[in-house]
PLY file of the C-alpha trace (Angstrom):
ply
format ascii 1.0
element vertex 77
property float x
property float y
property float z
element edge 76
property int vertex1
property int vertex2
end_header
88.28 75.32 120.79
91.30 77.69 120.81
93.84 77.16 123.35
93.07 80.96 124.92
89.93 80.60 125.06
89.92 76.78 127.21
92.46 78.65 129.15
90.58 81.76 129.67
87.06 79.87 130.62
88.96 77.87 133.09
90.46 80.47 134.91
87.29 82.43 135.21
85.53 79.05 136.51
88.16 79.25 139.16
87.90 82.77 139.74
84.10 82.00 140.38
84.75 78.77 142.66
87.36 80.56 144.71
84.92 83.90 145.03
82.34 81.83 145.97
84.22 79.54 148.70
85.70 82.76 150.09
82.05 84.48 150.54
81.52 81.49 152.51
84.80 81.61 154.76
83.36 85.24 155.20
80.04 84.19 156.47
81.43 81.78 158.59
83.85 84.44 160.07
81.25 86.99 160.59
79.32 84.31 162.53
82.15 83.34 164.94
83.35 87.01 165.61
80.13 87.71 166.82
80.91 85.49 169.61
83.92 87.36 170.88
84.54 90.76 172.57
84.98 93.04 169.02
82.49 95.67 167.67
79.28 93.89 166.74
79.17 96.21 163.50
82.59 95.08 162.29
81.08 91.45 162.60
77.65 92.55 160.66
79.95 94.32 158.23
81.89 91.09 157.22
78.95 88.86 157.33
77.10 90.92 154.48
80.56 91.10 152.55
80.42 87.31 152.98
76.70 86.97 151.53
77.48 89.50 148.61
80.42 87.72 147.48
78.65 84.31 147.74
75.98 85.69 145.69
77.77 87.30 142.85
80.15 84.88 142.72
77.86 82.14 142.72
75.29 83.56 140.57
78.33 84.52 137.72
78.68 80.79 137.77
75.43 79.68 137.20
75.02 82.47 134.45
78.13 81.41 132.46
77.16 77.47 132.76
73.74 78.33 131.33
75.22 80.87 128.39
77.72 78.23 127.20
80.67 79.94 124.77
80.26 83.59 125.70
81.10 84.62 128.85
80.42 87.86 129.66
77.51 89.50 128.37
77.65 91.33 125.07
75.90 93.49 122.75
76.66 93.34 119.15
75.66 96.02 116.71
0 1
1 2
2 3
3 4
4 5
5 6
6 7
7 8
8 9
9 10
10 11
11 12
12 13
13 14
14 15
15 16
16 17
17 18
18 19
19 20
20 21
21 22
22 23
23 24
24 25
25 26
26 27
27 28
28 29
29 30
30 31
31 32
32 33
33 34
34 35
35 36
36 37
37 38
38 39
39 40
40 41
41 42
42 43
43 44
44 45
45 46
46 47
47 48
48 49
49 50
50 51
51 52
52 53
53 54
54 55
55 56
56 57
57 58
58 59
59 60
60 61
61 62
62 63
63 64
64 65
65 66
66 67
67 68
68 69
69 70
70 71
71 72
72 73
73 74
74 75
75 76
């Protein structure tokens, strides 16, 4: 394995892990702003920013683990 390429699948394993944990933090802070005196729409707004960034994120992850070498997904002619 080249060096750029074990550098390159690590950081986009972080990238994932970090997308992921911060769709969570999202859904947690959409949850507890509901609680307090704001608009209830800006706390529905970053709930489902929270759940879409979990799931792409998170389903990236699970892509790339199952695909092995490549990636990203590409066609070759």
């Amino acid at each position: 394995m080249k060096i750029t390429e074990f550098i390159r699948r690590i950081f986009y394993t972080f990238l994932d892990i970090s997308g992921s944990l911060l769709g969570i933090f999202l859904i947690w802070l959409g949850f507890w702003m509901r609680n307090y005196s704001l608009p209830t729409l800006i706390s529905w707004v970053v709930l489902v920013l929270g759940v879409c960034a979990l799931a792409i994120h998170a389903t990236h992850y699970i892509i790339a683990r199952k695909r092995g070498s490549s990636y990203f997904h590409t066609t070759r002619r």
